[in-house]
C-alpha positions as a printed NumPy array, in Angstrom:
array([[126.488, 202.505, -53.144],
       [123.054, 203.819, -52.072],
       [122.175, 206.252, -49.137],
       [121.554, 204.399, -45.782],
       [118.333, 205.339, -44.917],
       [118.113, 205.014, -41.414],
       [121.392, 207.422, -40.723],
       [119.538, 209.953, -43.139],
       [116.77 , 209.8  , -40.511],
       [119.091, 210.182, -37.57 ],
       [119.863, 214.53 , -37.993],
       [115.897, 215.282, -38.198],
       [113.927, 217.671, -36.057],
       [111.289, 214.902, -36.185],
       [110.851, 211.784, -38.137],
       [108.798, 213.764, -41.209],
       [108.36 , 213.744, -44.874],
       [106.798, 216.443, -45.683],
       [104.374, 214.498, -48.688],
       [104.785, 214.801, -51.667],
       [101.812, 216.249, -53.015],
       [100.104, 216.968, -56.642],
       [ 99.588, 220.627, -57.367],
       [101.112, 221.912, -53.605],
       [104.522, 220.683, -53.256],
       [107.201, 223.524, -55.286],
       [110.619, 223.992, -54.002],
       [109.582, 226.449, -51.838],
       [107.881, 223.788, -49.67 ],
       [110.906, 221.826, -49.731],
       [113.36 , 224.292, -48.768],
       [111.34 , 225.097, -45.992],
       [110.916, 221.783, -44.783],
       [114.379, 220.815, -45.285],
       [115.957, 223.928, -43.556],
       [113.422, 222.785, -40.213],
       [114.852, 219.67 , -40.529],
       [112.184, 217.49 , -42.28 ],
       [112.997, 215.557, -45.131],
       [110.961, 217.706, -48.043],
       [109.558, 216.108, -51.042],
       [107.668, 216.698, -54.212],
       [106.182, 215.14 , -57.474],
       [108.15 , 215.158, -60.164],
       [105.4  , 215.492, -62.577],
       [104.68 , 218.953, -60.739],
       [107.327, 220.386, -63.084],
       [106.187, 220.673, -66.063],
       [109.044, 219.336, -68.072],
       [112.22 , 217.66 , -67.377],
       [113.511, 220.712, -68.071],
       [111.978, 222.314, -65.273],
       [112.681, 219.864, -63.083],
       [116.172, 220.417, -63.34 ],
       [115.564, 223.967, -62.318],
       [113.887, 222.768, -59.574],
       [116.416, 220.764, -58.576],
       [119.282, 223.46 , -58.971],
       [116.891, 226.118, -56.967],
       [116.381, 223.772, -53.747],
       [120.01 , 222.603, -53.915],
       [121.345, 226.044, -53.236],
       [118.339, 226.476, -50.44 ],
       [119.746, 223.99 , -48.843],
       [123.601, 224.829, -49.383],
       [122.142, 228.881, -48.265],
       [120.663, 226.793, -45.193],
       [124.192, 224.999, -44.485],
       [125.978, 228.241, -44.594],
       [124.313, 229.566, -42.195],
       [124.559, 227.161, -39.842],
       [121.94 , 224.566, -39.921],
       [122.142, 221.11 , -40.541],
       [119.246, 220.465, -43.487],
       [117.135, 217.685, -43.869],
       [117.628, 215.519, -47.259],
       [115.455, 216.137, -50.581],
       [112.973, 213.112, -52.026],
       [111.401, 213.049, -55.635],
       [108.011, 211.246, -56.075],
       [108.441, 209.39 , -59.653],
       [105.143, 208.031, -60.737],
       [105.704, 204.358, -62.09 ],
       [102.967, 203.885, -64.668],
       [104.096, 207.97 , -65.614],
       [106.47 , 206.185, -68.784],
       [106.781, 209.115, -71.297],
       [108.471, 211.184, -67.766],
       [110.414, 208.291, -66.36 ],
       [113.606, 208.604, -68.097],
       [114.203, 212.222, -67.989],
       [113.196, 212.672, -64.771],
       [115.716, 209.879, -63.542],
       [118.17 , 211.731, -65.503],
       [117.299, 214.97 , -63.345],
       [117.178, 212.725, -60.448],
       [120.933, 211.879, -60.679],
       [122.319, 214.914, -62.379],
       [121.046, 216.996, -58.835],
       [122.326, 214.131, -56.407],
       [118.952, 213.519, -55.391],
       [119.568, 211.338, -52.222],
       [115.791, 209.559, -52.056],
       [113.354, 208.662, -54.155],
       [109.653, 207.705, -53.568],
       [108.114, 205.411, -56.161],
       [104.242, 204.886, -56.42 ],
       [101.602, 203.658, -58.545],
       [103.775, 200.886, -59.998],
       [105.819, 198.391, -58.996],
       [109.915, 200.166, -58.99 ],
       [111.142, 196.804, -59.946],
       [112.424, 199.   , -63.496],
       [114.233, 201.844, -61.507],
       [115.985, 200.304, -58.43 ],
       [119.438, 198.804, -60.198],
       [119.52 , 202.094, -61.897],
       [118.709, 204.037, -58.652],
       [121.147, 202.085, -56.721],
       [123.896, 202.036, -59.298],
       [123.508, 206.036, -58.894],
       [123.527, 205.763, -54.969],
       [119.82 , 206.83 , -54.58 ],
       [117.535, 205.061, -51.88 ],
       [114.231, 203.849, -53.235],
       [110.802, 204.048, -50.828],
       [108.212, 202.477, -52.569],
       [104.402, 202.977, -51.9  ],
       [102.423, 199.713, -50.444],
       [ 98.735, 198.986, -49.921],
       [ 98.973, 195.757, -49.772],
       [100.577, 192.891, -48.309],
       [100.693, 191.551, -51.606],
       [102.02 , 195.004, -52.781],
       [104.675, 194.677, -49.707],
       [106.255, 191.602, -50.998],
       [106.332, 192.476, -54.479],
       [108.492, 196.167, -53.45 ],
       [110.766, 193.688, -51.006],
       [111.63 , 191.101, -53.801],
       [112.135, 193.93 , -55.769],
       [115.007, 195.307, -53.308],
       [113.288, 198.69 , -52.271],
       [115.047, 199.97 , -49.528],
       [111.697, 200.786, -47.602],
       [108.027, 201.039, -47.705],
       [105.559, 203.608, -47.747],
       [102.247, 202.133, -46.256],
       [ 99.459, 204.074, -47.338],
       [ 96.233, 203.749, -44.758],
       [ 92.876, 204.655, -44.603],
       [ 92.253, 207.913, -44.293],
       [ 95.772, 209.134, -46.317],
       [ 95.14 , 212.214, -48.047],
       [ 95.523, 212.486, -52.139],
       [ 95.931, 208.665, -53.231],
       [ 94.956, 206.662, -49.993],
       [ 94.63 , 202.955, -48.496],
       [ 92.161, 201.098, -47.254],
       [ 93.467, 199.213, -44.205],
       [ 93.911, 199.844, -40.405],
       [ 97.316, 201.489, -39.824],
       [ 97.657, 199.206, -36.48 ],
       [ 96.9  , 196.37 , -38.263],
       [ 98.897, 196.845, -41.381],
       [102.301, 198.103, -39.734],
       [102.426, 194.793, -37.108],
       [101.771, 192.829, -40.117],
       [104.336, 194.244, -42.179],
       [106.821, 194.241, -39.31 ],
       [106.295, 190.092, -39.14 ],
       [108.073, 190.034, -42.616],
       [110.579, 192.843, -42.728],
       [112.716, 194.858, -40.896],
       [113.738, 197.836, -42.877],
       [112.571, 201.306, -42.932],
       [108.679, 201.862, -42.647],
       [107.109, 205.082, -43.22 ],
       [104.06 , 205.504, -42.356],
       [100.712, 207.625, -44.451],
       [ 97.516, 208.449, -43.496],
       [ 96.47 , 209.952, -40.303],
       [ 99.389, 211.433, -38.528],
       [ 98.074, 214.744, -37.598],
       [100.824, 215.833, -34.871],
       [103.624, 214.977, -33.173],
       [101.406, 212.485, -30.051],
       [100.017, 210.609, -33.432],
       [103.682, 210.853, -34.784],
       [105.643, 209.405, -31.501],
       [102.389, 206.512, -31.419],
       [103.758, 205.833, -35.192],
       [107.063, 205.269, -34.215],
       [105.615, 203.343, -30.944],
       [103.993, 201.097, -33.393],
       [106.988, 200.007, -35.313],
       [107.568, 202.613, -38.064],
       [110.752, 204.614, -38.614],
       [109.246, 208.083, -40.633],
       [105.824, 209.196, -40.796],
       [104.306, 210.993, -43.975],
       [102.302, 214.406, -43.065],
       [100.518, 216.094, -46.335],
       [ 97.752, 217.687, -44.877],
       [ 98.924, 219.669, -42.357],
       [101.805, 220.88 , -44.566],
       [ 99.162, 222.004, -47.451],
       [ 98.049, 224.95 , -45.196],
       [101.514, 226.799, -45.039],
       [102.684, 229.78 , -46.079],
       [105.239, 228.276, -48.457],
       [102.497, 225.683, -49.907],
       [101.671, 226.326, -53.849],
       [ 98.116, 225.511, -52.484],
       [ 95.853, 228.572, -52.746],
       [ 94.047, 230.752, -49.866],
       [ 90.685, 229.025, -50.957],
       [ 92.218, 225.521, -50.447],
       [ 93.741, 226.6  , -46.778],
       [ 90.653, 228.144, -45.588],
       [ 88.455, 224.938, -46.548],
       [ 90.98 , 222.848, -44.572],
       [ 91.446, 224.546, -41.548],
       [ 87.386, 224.924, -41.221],
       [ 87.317, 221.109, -42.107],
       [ 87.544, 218.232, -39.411],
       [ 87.854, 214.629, -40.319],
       [ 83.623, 214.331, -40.605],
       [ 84.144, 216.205, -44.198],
       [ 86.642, 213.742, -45.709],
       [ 85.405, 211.269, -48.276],
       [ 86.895, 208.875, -50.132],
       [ 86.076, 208.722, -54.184],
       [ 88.305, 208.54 , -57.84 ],
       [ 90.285, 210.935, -58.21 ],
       [ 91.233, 212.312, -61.907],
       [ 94.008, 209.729, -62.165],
       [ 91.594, 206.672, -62.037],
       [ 92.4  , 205.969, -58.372],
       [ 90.883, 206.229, -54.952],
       [ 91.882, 209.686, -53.127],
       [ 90.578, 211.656, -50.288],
       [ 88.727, 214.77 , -50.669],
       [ 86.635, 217.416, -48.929],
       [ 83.46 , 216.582, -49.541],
       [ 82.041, 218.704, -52.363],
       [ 85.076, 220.067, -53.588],
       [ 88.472, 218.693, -55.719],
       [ 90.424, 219.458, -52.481],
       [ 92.665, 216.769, -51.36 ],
       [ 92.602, 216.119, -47.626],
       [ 93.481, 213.358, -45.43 ],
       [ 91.512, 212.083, -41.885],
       [ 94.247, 214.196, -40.458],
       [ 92.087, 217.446, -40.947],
       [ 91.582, 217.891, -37.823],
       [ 94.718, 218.835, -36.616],
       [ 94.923, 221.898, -38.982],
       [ 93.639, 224.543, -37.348],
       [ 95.446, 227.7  , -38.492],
       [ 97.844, 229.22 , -41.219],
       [101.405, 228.645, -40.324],
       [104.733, 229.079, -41.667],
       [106.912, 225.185, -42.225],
       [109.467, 226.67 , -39.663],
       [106.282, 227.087, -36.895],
       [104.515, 223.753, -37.876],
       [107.952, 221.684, -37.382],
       [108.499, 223.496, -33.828],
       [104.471, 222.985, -32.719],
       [105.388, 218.786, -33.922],
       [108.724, 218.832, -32.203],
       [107.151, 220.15 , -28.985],
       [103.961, 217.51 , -28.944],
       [106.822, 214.928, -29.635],
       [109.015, 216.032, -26.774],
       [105.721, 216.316, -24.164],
       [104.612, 213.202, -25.683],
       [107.264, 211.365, -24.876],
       [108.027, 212.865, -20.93 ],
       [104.414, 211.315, -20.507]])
């Protein structure tokens, strides 16, 4: 029996996944964005090993049961599996469901391969869209919700108008939409949710933490940066990604809301408090 995604949502400070994102995202970030109530994710293939995966796993499991004991209520933990990533697959699905891994977030590739395993194991598939044609593959292929990557997503992005791609994906289906690319605090987040989508992605603004595997260099260039130095261009993997222009750092349009070095614990407060004065307007 898989998770239900929607009650997952229901105990977070905000509707956030902290992105999972290549080179940034340790368990580190994801215990801190699970203890402030976000759900905290990570690539897989950022372990080096299945191996080490498993020790990731282990290591933000007991963050989380240290966060239960004393006394909070932590967000849930999501693995980014790379489809087309074949010699990993396996082992990290074994890691996957060994750790009780609640959520998983496939991209490049269709998850048609992993959901009856995934489901058979209880864990909720999100699958990454950029397409309509992309959207109805992932729905006949019984993910249980969507990841809609937009122009202007950091790391692997989209091409089409948020606006225009959430109303048309809400004509056709009515389960869990999370949105990626843009959301740069929480008046863009509560407009998300406005819009029709149940979670938001934020990678950007999450890279310049404290508790972010991304170095000093990397944090300084984004918090200097506004959404006028973000280009679009292949990435390493073959596919299109955001950068900062003359540099191999990933950024998103959503730039412009970083504007200083924060812990997760102060950048899930500042969100829930644009969220709360958002919404009293």
């Amino acid at each position: 029996m898989k998770n239900d995604l929607r009650a997952m949502m229901a105990s977070l400070t905000v509707p956030v996944i902290a992105a999972p994102m290549t080179g940034v995202s340790g368990p580190e970030l994801v215990v801190a964005a699970c203890r402030a109530g976000v759900i905290g994710s990570f690539p897989a293939h950022n372990a080096s090993s299945h191996e080490e995966l498993g020790q990731w796993l282990a290591q933000i499991n007991e963050g989380r049961k240290r966060a239960t004991d004393s006394g909070l209520t932590p967000a849930p933990v999501a693995v980014n599996l790379v489809m087309r990533a074949k010699e990993r697959l396996a082992g990290d699905l074994e890691q996957v469901v060994k750790h009780g891994v609640p959520l998983v977030i496939a991209s490049v590739g269709s998850p048609a391969g992993i959901i009856p395993a995934m489901h058979a194991a209880g864990v909720s598939v999100l699958a990454d869209v950029a397409s309509m044609r992309h959207v109805d593959k992932c729905i006949e292929a019984g993910a249980d919700g969507l990841v809609l990557l937009t122009a202007g997503a950091g790391g692997n992005t989209g091409w089409v108008n948020p606006f225009a791609f959430v109303r048309a994906v809400r004509d056709i289906y009515d389960g869990p939409i999370v949105l990626a690319g843009g959301v740069s605090d929480g008046v863009a987040l509560r407009a998300a949710i406005t819009l029709g989508c149940d979670l938001a992605f934020m990678g950007t603004a999450f890279i310049a933490t404290t508790e972010s595997r991304a170095g000093l260099e990397y944090k300084q260039a984004l918090i200097g940066a506004n959404l006028d130095f973000v280009e679009s261009r292949l990435g390493p993997e073959g596919l299109t990604a955001c950068f900062l222009r003359d540099s191999h750092f990933s950024a998103g349009h959503s730039v412009s809301g970083v504007r200083r070095l924060a812990s997760v614990e102060e950048l899930v407060a500042r969100l829930r408090h644009e969220w709360d004065s958002a919404g009293a307007r």
